[in-house]
C-alpha positions in Angstrom: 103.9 77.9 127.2 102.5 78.5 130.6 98.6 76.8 131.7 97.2 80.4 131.2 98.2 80.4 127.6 96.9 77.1 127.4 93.9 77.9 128.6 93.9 81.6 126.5 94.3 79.7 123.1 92.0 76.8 123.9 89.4 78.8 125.2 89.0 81.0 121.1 89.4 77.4 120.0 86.0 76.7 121.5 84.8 79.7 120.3 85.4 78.8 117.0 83.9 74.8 117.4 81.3 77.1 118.2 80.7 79.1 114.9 81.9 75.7 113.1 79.2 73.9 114.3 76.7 76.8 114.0 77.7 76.6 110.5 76.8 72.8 109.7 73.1 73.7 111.4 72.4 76.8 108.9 73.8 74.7 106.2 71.0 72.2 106.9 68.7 74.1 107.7 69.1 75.5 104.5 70.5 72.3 102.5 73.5 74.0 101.5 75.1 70.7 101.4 78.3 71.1 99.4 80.5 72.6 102.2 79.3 70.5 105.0 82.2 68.5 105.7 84.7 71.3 105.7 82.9 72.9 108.8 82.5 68.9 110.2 86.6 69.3 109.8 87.1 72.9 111.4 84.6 71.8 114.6 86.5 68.8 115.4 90.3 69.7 115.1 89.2 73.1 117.0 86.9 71.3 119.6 89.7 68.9 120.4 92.9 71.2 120.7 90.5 73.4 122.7 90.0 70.9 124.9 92.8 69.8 125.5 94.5 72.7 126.2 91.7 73.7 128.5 92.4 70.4 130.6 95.6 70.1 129.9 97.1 70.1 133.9 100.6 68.7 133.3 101.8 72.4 133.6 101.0 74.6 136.8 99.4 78.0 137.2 102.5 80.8 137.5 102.6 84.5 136.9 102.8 84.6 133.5 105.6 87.2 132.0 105.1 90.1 129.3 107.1 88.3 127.3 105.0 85.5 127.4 101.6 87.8 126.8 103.3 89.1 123.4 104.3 85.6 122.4 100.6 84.2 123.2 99.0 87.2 121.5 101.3 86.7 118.1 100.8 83.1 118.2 97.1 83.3 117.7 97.6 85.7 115.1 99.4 83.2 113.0 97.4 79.8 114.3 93.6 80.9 114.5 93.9 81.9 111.1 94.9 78.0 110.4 92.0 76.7 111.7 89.9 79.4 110.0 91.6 78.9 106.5 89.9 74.9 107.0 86.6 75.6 105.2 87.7 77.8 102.7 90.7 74.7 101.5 87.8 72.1 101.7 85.1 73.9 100.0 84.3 73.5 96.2 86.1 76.6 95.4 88.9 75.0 94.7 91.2 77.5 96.5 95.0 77.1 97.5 95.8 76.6 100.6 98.1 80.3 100.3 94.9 82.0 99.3 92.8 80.6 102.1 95.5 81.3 105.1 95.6 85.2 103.3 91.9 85.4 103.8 91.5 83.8 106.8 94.2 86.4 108.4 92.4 89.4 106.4 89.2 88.3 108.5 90.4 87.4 111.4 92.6 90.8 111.5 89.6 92.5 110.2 91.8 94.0 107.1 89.3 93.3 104.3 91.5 92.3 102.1 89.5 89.1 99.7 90.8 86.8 97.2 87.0 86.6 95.9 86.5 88.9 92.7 82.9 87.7 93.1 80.9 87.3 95.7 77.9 85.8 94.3 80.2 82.4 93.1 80.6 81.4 96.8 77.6 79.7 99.1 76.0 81.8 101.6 77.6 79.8 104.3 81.1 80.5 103.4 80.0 84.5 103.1 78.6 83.7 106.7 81.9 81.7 107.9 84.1 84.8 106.7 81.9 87.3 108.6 82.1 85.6 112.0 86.0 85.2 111.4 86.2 88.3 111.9 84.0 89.0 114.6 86.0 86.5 116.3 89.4 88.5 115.2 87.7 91.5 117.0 87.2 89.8 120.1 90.4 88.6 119.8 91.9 91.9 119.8 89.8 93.2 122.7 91.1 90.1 125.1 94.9 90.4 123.3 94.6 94.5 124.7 93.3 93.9 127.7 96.4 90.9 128.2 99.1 93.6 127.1 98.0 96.3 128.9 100.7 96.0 131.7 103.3 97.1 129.1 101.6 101.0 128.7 101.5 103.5 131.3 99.2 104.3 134.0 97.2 107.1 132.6 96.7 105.1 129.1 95.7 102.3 131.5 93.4 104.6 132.9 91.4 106.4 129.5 90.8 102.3 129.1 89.7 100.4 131.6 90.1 100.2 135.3 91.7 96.5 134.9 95.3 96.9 136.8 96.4 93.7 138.6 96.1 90.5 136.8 94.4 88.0 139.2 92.1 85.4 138.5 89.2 87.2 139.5 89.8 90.2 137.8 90.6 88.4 134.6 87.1 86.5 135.0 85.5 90.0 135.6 87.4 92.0 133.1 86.5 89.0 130.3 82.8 88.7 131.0 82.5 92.5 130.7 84.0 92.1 126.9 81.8 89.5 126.0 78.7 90.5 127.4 79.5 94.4 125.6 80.3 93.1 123.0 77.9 91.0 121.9 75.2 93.5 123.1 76.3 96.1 120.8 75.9 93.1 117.9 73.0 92.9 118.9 72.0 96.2 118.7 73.7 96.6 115.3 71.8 93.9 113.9 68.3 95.5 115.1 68.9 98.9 113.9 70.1 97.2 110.6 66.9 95.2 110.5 65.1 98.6 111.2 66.0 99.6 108.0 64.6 96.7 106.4 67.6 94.9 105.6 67.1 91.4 104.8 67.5 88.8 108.0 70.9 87.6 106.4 72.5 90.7 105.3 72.1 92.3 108.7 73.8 89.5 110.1 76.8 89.4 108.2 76.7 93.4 108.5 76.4 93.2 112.4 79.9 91.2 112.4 81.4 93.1 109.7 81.1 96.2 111.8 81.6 95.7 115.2 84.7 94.3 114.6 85.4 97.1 112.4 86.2 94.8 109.3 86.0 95.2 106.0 84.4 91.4 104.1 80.6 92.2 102.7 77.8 89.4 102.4 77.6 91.5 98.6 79.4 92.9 96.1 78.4 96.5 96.6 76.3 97.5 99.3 74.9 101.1 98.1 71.8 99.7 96.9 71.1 98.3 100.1 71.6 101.8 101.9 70.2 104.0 99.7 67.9 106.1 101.4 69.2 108.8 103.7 67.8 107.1 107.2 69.8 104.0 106.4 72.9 106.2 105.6 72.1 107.3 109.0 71.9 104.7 110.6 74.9 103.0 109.4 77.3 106.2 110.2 76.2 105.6 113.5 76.9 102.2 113.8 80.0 102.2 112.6 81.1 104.8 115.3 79.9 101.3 117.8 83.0 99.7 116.8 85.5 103.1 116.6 85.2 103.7 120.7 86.9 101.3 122.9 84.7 98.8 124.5 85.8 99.5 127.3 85.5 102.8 127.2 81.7 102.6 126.1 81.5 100.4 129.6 82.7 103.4 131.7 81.4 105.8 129.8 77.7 104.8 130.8 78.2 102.8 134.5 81.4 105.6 135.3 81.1 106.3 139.4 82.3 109.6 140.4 85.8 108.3 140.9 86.0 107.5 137.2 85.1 111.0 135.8 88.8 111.0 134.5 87.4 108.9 131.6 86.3 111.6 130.0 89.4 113.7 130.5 91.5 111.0 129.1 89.0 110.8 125.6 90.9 112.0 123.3 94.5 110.4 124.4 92.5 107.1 124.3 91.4 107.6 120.5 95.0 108.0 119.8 96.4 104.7 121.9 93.3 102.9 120.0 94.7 103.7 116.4 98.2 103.4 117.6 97.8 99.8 118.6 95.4 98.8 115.5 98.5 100.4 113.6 101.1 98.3 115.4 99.1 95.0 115.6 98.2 95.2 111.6 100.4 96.9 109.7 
C-alpha cells in the first residue's frame, strides 16, 4: 500500500474518532450511560490506526496506480464498516458480531437495510451512531469517485468536475470543495427540516439520512412526522440535495463561461451517477 493510501484510510479513520467521540459527549450530556464504553472503544482503535497511518513515513510518496485506487477504494468498503460495527457488538443489544458488520456496511453503503425490527428498543445514541455512519459512507463515496475518476472518459470527466491531473494540490483543492459542499448542504437540510418544526434530534438524524442518500430512520415510520403538505414539500426537495452530484451542484452555481458544457453534459452525468451507485452497491 503506497503513503497516499495510507494517508487516504487514516485520514476517514479520524473522521470517524471524530463522530466516536462526539458520541461519548451527547451520551453525557444526556446520561445515556449504557453505551459509553463501546464509543470509548471505536474512538481509540480508530484514533490510533488513523494516526498512524497518517505518520506512518517508512514508505515514500509515488504515483499511485489505478489498480491501486480500486484496491484502496474496496478496502475501505470492507474495513470502515469494522470499526463502525464496534458500538453496535459492545452495546447492550446483545447483537452478533455478523449482524453488526451487515448493518454497519448497510450504513456505511447507505443501503438501508437494518437488523432492528424496532427502533424504539435501541438508545438514542446508537440511532445517532447509525445516521452518521452513513453520512460518513456518503463522503466516502464522493472522495472514492473523485479517486477513480481517471478510469472514465474525458467528457464523463467533464459533466463532473473539472479535477483532471492528480497532484497534491489539486487533490487538497478538489477534497476541501467536497467537504465544505457537503456539509453546507447538511446544513441546509437540517434548517429547512427544523423549519418544519421537526424536533432538534430528528432533523439531525434526517439531515444525514438524506444527504447521503441512505435509507436508516431515527423512527419507525416517519409519515406522522411529515404530514402536512409544506413538509411533504419540503422533503421532496431535499432529497433532490443528495440525487445531483456534488460536484455538479459546485459548477452548476460558481460555472465560468468556459464551463457552460456542464449543462450540456446533465443528463449523461445523471446516468454515470446511477451507473456507479449500481456498480459500487449492488
Amino acid at each position: 500500500m503506497s503513503r497516499f493510501s495510507l494517508i487516504y484510510i487514516g485520514s476517514f479513520l479520524i473522521l470517524l474518532s471524530i463522530f466516536s467521540f462526539f458520541n461519548i459527549i451527547y451520551s453525557y450530556y444526556f446520561n445515556i450511560f449504557l453505551n459509553v464504553d463501546a464509543y470509548t472503544y471505536s474512538f481509540f482503535i480508530s484514533l490510533i490506526l488513523g494516526l498512524f497511518a497518517i505518520f506512518f513515513k517508512k514508505i515514500k510518496f509515488k504515483k499511485i496506480l489505478i489498480y491501486e485506487k480500486i484496491i484502496t477504494v474496496l478496502f475501505g468498503y470492507l474495513f470502515f464498516p469494522l470499526i463502525i460495527s464496534i458500538p453496535f457488538y459492545f452495546s447492550i443489544n446483545n447483537i452478533s458480531f455478523l449482524n453488526c458488520y451487515f448493518e454497519s456496511i448497510s450504513g456505511f453503503t447507505s443501503t438501508g437495510f437494518t437488523i432492528f425490527d424496532n427502533i424504539k428498543q435501541i438508545d438514542t445514541s446508537l440511532i445517532l451512531w447509525r445516521s452518521t455512519s452513513q453520512w460518513i459512507g456518503g463522503l466516502y463515496f464522493l472522495f472514492s469517485l473523485l479517486l477513480l475518476i481517471d478510469i472514465f472518459d474525458e467528457n464523463l470527466k467533464k459533466s463532473v468536475t473539472n479535477y483532471i491531473s492528480f497532484s497534491s494540490s489539486e487533490i487538497s483543492k478538489q477534497s476541501l470543495k467536497i467537504i465544505i459542499l457537503y456539509a453546507l448542504l447538511t446544513l441546509i437540510v437540517f434548517l429547512l427540516l427544523k423549519f418544519i418544526n421537526l424536533r432538534t434530534f430528528d432533523a439531525f438524524n434526517f439531515s444525514l439520512t438524506i444527504i447521503s442518500s441512505g435509507g436508516f430512520l431515527s423512527i419507525n415510520n416517519f409519515d406522522n412526522l411529515f404530514v402536512t403538505d409544506i413538509s411533504k414539500i419540503i422533503l421532496s426537495l431535499t432529497i433532490l440535495f443528495s440525487y445531483f452530484s456534488l460536484f455538479f451542484t459546485y459548477n452548476l452555481f460558481f460555472f465560468k463561461k468556459r464551463n457552460i458544457n456542464y449543462l450540456r453534459f446533465l443528463f449523461s452525468y445523471l446516468s454515470f451517477y446511477n451507473y456507479i451507485f449500481y456498480f459500487c452497491f449492488f
